[in-house]
C-alpha positions as CSV (number, residue, x, y, z in Angstrom):
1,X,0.0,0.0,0.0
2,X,1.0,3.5,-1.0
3,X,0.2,6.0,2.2
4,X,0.6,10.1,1.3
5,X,0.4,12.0,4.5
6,X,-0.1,16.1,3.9
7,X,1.1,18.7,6.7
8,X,-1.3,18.1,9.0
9,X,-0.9,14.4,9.2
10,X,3.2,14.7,9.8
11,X,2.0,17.4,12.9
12,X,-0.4,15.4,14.1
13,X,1.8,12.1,14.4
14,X,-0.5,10.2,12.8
15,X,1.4,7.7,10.8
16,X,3.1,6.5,13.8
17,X,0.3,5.8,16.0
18,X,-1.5,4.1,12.7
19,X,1.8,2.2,12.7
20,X,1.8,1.6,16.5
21,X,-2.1,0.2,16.4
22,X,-1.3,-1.8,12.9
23,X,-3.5,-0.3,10.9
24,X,-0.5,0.5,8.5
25,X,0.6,-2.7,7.5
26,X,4.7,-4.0,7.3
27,X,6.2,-3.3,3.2
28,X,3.9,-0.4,3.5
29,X,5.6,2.8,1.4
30,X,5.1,6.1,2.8
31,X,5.4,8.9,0.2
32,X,6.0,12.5,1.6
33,X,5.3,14.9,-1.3
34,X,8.4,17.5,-1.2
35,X,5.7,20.4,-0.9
36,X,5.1,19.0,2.9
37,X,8.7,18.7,3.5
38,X,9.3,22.8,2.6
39,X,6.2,24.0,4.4
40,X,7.1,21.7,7.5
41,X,11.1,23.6,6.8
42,X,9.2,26.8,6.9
43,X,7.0,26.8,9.5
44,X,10.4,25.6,11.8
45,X,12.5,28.1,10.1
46,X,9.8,30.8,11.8
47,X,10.1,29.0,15.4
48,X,6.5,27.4,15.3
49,X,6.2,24.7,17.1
50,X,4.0,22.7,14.1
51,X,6.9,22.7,12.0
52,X,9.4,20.8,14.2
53,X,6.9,18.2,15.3
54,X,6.3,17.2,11.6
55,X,9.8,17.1,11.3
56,X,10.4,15.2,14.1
57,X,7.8,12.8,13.1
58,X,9.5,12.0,9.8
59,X,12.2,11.2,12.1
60,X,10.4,8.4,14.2
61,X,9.1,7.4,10.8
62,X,12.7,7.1,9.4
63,X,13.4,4.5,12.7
64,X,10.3,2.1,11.5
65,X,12.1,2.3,8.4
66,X,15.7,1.2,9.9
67,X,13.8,-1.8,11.1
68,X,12.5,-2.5,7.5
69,X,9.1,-2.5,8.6
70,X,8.1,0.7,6.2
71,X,9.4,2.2,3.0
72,X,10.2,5.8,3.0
73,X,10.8,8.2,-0.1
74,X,10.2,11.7,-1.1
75,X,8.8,13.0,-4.0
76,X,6.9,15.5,-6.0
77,X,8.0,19.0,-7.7
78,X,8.9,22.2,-5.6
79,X,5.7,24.9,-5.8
80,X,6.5,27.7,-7.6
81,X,6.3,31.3,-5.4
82,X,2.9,31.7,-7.2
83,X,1.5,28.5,-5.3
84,X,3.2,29.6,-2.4
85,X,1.9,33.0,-2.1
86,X,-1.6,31.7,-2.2
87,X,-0.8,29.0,0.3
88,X,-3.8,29.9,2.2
89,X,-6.3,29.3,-0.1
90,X,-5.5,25.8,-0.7
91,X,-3.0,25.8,-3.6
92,X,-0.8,23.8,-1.6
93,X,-3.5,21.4,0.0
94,X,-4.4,21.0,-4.3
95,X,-0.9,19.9,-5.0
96,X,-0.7,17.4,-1.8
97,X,-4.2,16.1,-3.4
98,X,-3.4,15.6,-7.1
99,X,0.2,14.1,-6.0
100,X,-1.8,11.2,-4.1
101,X,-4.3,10.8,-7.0
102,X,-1.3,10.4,-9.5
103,X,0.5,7.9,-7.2
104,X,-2.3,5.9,-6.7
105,X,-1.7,6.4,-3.0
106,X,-4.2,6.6,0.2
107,X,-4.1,10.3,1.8
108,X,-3.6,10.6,5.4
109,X,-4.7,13.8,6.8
110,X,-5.9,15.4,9.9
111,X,-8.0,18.7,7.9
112,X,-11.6,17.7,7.3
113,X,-12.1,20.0,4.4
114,X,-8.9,18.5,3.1
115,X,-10.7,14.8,3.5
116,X,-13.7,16.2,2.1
117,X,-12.0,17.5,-1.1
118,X,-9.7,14.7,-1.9
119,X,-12.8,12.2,-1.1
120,X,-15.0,14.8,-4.0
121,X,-12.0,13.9,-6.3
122,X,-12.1,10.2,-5.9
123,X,-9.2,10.3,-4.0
124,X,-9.2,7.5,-1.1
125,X,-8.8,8.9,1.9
126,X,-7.5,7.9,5.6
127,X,-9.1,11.2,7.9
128,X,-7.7,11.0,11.4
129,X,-10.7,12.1,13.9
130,X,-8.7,12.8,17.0
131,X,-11.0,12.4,19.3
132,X,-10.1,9.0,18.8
133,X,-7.2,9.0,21.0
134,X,-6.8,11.0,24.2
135,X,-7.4,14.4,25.0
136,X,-6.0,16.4,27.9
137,X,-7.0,20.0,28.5
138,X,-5.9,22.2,30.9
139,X,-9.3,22.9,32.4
140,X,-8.8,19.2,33.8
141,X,-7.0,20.6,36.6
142,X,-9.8,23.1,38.0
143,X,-12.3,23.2,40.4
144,X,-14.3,25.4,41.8
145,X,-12.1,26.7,44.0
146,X,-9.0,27.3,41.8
147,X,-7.8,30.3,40.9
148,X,-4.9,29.4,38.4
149,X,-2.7,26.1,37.2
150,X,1.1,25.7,36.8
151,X,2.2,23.2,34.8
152,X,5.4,22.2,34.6
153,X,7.2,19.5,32.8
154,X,8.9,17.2,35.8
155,X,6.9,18.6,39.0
156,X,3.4,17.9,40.2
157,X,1.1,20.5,38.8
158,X,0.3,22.8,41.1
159,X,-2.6,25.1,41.8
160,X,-3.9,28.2,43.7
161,X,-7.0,27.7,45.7
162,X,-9.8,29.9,47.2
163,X,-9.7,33.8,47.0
164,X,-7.9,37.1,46.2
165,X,-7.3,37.6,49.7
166,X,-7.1,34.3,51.1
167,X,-5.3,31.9,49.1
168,X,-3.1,28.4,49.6
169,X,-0.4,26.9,47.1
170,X,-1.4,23.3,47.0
171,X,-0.6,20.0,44.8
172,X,-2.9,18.8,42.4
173,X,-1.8,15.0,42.2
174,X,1.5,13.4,43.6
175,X,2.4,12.2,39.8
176,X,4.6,14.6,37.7
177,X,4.0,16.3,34.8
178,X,5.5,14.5,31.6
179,X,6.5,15.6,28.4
180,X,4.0,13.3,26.7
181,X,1.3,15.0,28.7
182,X,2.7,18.8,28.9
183,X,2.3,18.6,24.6
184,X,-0.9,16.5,24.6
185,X,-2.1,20.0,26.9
186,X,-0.3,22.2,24.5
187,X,-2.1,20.6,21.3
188,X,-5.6,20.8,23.3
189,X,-4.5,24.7,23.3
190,X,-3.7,25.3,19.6
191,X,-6.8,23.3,18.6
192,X,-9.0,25.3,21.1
193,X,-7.4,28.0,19.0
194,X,-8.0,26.8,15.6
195,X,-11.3,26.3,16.5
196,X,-12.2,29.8,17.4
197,X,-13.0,28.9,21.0
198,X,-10.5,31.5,22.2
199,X,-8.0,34.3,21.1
200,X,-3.8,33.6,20.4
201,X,-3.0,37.3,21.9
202,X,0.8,36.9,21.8
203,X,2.9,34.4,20.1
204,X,6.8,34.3,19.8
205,X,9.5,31.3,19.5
206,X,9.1,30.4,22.6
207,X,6.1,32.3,24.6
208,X,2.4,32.3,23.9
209,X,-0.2,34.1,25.4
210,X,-3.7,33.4,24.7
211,X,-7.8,33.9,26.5
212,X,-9.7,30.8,25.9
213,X,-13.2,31.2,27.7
214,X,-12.2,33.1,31.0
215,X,-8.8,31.8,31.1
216,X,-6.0,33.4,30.4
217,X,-2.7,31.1,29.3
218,X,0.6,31.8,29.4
219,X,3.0,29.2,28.0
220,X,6.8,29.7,27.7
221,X,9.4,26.7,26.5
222,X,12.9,26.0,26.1
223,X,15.5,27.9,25.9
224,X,13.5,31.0,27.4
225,X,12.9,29.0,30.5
226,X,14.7,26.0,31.7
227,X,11.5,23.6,31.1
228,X,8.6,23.9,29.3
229,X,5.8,25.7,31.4
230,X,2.3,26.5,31.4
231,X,0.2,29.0,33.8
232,X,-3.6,29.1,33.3
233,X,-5.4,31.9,35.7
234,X,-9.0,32.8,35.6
235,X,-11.5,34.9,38.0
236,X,-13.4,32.5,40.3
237,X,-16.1,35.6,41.5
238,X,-17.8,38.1,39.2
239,X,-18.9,41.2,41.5
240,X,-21.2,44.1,41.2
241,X,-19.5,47.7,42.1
242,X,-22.1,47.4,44.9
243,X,-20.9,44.2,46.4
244,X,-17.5,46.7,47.7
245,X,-19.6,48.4,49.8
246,X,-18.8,52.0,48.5
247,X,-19.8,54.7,50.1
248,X,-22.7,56.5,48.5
249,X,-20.7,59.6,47.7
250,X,-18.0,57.5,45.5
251,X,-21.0,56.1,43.2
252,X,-22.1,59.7,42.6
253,X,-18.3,60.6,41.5
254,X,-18.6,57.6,39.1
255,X,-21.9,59.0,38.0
256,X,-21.1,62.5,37.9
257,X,-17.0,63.6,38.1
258,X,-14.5,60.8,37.3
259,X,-13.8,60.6,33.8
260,X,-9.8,59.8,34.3
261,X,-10.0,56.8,36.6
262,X,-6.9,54.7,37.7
263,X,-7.6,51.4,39.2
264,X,-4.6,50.4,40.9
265,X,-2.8,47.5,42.9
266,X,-0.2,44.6,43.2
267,X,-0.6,41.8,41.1
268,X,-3.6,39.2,42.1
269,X,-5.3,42.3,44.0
270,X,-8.6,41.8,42.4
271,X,-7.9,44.9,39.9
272,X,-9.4,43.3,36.7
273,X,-12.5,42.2,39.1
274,X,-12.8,45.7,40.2
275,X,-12.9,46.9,36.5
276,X,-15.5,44.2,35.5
277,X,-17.9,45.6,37.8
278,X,-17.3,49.1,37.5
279,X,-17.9,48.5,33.2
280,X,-20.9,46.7,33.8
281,X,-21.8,49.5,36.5
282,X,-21.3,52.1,33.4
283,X,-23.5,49.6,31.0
284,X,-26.8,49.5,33.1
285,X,-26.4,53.2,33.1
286,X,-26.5,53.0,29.4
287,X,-23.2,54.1,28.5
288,X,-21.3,52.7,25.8
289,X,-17.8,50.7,27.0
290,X,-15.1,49.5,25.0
291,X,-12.1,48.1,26.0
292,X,-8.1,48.1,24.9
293,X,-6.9,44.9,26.4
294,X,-3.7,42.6,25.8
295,X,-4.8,39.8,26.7
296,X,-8.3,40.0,26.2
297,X,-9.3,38.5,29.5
298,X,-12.1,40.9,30.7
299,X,-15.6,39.0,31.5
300,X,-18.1,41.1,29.8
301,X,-21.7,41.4,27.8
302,X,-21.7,41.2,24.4
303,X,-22.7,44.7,24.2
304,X,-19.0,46.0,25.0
305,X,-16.3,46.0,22.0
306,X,-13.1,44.3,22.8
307,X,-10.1,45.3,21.3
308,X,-6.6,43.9,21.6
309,X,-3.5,46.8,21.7
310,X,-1.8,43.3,19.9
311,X,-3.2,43.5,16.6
312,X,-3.5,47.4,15.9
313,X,-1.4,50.1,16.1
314,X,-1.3,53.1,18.8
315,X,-2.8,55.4,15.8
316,X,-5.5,52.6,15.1
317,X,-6.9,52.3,18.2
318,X,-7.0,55.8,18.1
319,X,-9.1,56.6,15.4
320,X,-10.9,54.1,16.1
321,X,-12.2,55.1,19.4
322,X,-12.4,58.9,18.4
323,X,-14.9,58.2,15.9
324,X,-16.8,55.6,17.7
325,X,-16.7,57.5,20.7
326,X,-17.3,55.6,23.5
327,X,-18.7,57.1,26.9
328,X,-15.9,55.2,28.7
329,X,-12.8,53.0,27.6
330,X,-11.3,50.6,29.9
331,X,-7.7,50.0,29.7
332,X,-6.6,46.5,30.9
333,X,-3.4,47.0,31.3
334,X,-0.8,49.8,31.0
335,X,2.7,49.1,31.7
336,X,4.3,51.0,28.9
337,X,5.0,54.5,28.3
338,X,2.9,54.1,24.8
339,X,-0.3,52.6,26.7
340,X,0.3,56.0,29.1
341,X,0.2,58.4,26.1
342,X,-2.6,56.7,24.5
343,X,-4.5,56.7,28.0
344,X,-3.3,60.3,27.9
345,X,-4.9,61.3,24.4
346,X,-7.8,59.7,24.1
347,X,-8.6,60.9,27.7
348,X,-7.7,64.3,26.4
349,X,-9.9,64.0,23.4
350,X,-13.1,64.0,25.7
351,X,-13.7,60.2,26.2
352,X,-13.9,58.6,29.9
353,X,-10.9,56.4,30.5
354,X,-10.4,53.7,33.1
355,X,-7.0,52.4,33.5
356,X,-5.6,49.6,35.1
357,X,-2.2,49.5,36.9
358,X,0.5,47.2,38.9
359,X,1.4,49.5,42.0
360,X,2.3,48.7,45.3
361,X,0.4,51.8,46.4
362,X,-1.9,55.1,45.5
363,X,0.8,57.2,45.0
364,X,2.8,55.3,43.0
365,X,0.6,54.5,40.5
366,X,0.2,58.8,40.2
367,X,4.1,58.8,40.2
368,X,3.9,56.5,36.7
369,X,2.3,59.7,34.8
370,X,5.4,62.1,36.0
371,X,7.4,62.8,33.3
372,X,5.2,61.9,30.6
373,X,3.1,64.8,31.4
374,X,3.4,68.0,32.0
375,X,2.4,68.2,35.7
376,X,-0.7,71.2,35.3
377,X,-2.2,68.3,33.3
378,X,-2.1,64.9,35.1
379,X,-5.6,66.2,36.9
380,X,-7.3,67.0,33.5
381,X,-6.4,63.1,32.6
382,X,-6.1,61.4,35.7
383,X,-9.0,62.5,38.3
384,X,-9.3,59.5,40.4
385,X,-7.0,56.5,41.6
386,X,-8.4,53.3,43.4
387,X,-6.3,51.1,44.9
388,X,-7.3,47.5,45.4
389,X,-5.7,45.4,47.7
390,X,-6.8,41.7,48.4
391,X,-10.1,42.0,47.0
392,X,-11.1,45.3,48.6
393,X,-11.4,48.8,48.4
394,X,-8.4,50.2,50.1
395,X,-8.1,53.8,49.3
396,X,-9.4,56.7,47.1
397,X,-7.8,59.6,45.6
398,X,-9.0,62.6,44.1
399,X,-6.9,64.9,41.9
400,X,-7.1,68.5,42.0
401,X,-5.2,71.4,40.0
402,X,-4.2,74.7,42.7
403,X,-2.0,77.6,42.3
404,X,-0.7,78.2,46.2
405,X,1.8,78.5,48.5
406,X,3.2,74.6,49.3
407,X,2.4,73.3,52.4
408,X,5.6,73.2,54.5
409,X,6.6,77.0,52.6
410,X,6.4,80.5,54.1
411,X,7.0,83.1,51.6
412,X,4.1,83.7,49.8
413,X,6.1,84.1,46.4
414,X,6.3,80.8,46.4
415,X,3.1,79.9,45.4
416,X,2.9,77.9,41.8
417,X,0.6,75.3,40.7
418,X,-0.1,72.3,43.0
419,X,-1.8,69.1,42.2
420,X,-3.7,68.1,45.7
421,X,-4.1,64.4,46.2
422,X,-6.6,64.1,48.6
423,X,-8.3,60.9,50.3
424,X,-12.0,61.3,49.0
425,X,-13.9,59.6,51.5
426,X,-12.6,61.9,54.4
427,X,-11.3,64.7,51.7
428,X,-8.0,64.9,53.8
429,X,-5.0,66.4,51.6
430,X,-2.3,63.8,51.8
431,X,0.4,65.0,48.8
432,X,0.9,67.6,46.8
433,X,3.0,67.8,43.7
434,X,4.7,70.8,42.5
435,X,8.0,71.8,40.6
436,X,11.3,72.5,42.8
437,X,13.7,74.3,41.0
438,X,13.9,71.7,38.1
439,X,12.5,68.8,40.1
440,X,8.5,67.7,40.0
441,X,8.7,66.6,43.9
442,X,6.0,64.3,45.5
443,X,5.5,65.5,49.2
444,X,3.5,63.7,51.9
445,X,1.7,66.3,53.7
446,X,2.3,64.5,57.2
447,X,6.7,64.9,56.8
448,X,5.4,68.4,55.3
449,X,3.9,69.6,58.4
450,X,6.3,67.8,60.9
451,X,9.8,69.7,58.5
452,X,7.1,73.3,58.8
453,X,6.8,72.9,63.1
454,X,10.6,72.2,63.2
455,X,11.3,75.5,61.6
C-alpha cells in the first residue's frame, strides 16, 4: 500500500500511532510529497512549534524504516512562489491532493475540508478524527475553588485555591507532569485556538499568550525558561460595584466627576474584578464601553467591543475610538509608556478612560504619569485612583489642579501650581506635587507639616 500523509498528518503524528495500532501494514511505502517537506522547513524556520513536530515525526518514521518495517521516499516537484503565495487558499493542499491521485496512494490527513475535497476527487482517503485518541486540556485541573494552574514538565502541577485575599499553594496530584502530557495540553491549546474557541493574543519562539473562555494562558518553552511551562489563571467571582460596599458619595463621583479613573494594585489584587464591575456599572447606566486589552481577558456582555493593543497600532486604536466615541474606555493593562500616552490622548480628546495599573500603592501608581506629562495636566487626565488590595477597596484619591503656596513654605512668592491628592472619602490632603527648582517633587503632607513645626 501506497500511504501520502499532507502537513497536518506529519503534525499530528498520525502515521506512527496508525503504525503503532497496525493499521499501517509492514512493506507499506510512505510517500512525503516534497511540498510538505518545505512547508514543515518553513514553519520551523519561523520558530512554530507545528513545524518541528512534523519534522520530528518524519524522524520516528525514518526509525520504523531502519527496522524495514516501512518504506520511506520523497517525491513530488517544488511549488513555484505563485503557489506559495496563495498558500492559504488551498494551492498547496491542491498539490498534496493531485500528488496522491497520480500515485495511486491513500491520503492521510488530519484537515476535514482537506478529507472532504480529496474524497469529491475520488481520492481515497485515511481522515484522522482525533477524538479517537486521548485528550487532555488544561481545564482538567480546575475546580471550583481554583484560581490558576502551573504546569510544569517534571513537578506535580500545582494550583492556587480559594480567593484574592485568602489563598493556599497546593498540589494537584503526587504524579509529575511529563513531556508526553505537557504537549498533549499544549495541542488541546492550539486546537481550542484553531477552532475559534479563544484568542492567540501573543505568540513568539518560545512564549504564547492566549484567552480561551475566561482563562487566560501563558505558556513559555525552552530555551526562554529551563522547562517547558504552562500557567492558566481565571476569575473564580464576578462582582457588582455594589458588592465593595462603597460609600454612596463615590458612586455619585462615578456617576457624575470621574472621567480619568486609575484602578490600581499589586498583582492578584482583584484589579481586573474591580474593572469588570465598574464596566458593567457604566453599562446599566447606558453608557457605551469599549475596552483596549492585551490579553483579552475581561468577562463582559456582548454589548462591549473588545479590542486587543496586539493587533492594531497606537494610531488605530486611536481613530478608532475617536470616531466611535465611546462614553468610557477601559484600559486592561498599562505598563508602557505608549499605553500611558494613548491613556493620555484619548482621555484628552473627551472620552472617559479607566486604566488599570500594577502599584504597590496610590501614590505610586500617580508617580507613573510624571514625566510623561506635564504636571498642570495629570488632573485634566487622571482625576481618580483606586487602589485595590486583596479583593477590597483600600483607598481613594481625588486629583485636584491649585495655584498656592506649598504646604511646609512660608514666603508667599512661592506659590505655583499644585496638584492636591486628597483621600475622597474623608477629603484629607495627603500629597501635593509641585516643581522644585527643576525637580517635579511628590510630598506627603504629614513629613510636610512635621519639617514646617521644626522651623
Amino acid at each position: 500500500m501506497k500511504y501520502i500523509p499532507d502537513t497536518s498528518a506529519l503534525i499530528k503524528g498520525i502515521l506512527t500511532k496508525l503504525i503503532v495500532d497496525g493499521k499501517i501494514k509492514k512493506n507499506s511505502e510512505i510517500i512525503i510529497p516534497k511540498v510538505v517537506i518545505l512547508e514543515l522547513e518553513h514553519q520551523a524556520n519561523k520558530g512554530e512549534e507545528i513545524g518541528l513536530k512534523g519534522l520530528e515525526e518524519i524522524k520516528k518514521l525514518r526509525e520504523y524504516e531502519k527496522k524495514n518495517y516501512i518504506r520511506i521516499s520523497v517525491h513530488g516537484e517544488i511549488p513555484s512562489e505563485e503557489v506559495i503565495k496563495y498558500a492559504r487558499y488551498g494551492t498547496i493542499d491542491a498539490l498534496i491532493r493531485n500528488f496522491a491521485k497520480e500515485n495511486n496512494g491513500i491520503l492521510i490527513t488530519a484537515d476535514k475540508v482537506q478529507a472532504e475535497a480529496a474524497k469529491a476527487e475520488g481520492i481515497e482517503v485515511i481522515y484522522f478524527e482525533e477524538e479517537k485518541y486521548e485528550k487532555i486540556g488544561f481545564e482538567d485541573f480546575f475546580d471550583e475553588k481554583t484560581m490558576s494552574v502551573h504546569l510544569k514538565v517534571g513537578l506535580p502541577p500545582m494550583a492556587k485555591k480559594g480567593s484574592p485575599s485568602h489563598w493556599k499553594l497546593v498540589k494537584i496530584r503526587e504524579k509529575e507532569i511529563s513531556e508526553e502530557e505537557f504537549d498533549k495540553i499544549y495541542e488541546n491549546i492550539l486546537e481550542k485556538i484553531r477552532k475559534k474557541e479563544g484568542f492567540l493574543e501573543w505568540k513568539e519562539r518560545y512564549t504564547i499568550i492566549a484567552q480561551i473562555g475566561k482563562y487566560r494562558i501563558v505558556l513559555i518553552k525552552p530555551p526562554l525558561s529551563e522547562t517547558p511551562e504552562i500557567t492558566v489563571t481565571r476569575p473564580l467571582v464576578t462582582k457588582s460595584i455594589f458588592d465593595y460596599n462603597l460609600p454612596e458619595k463615590v458612586i455619585r463621583r462615578f456617576l457624575e466627576k470621574a472621567e480619568g479613573i486609575l484602578i490600581a494594585g499589586p498583582p492578584g489584587a482583584g484589579k481586573t474584578t474591580f474593572a469588570q464591575a465598574l464596566a458593567n456599572f457604566y453599562l446599566k447606566m447606558g453608557k457605551i464601553i469599549k475596552t483596549i486589552e492585551s490579553p483579552r481577558d475581561l468577562d463582559l456582555p456582548a454589548e462591549v467591543t473588545q479590542l486587543s493593543k496586539r493587533y492594531a497600532k497606537r494610531d488605530e486604536i486611536y481613530a478608532i475610538l475617536l470616531l466611535s466615541r465611546p462614553d468610557y474606555t477601559f484600559f486592561d493593562e498599562m505598563r508602557s509608556p505608549p499605553d500611558f500616552e494613548l491613556y493620555t490622548d484619548l482621555r484628552l480628546a473627551g472620552i472617559g478612560m479607566v486604566g488599570v495599573v500594577h502599584a504597590s500603592s496610590p501614590i505610586d501608581a500617580i508617580q507613573r504619569l510624571i514625566g510623561k506629562l506635564e504636571l498642570g495636566m495629570i488632573p485634566s487626565v487622571v482625576d481618580t485612583v483606586i487602589f485595590i488590595r486583596e479583593g477590597e477597596v483600600k483607598k481613594i484619591y481625588s486629583l485636584e489642579l491649585k495655584v498656592k503656596v506649598p504646604t511646609g513654605l512660608r514666603q508667599m512668592d512661592l506659590a505655583r501650581p499644585v496638584v492636591e491628592i486628597r483621600d475622597f472619602i474623608t477629603n484629607k490632603l495627603e500629597y501635593e506635587i509641585y516643581t522644585f527648582g527643576e525637580e517635579t517633587v511628590v510630598v506627603p503632607i504629614k513629613k510636610a507639616l512635621k519639617k514646617k513645626r521644626r522651623k
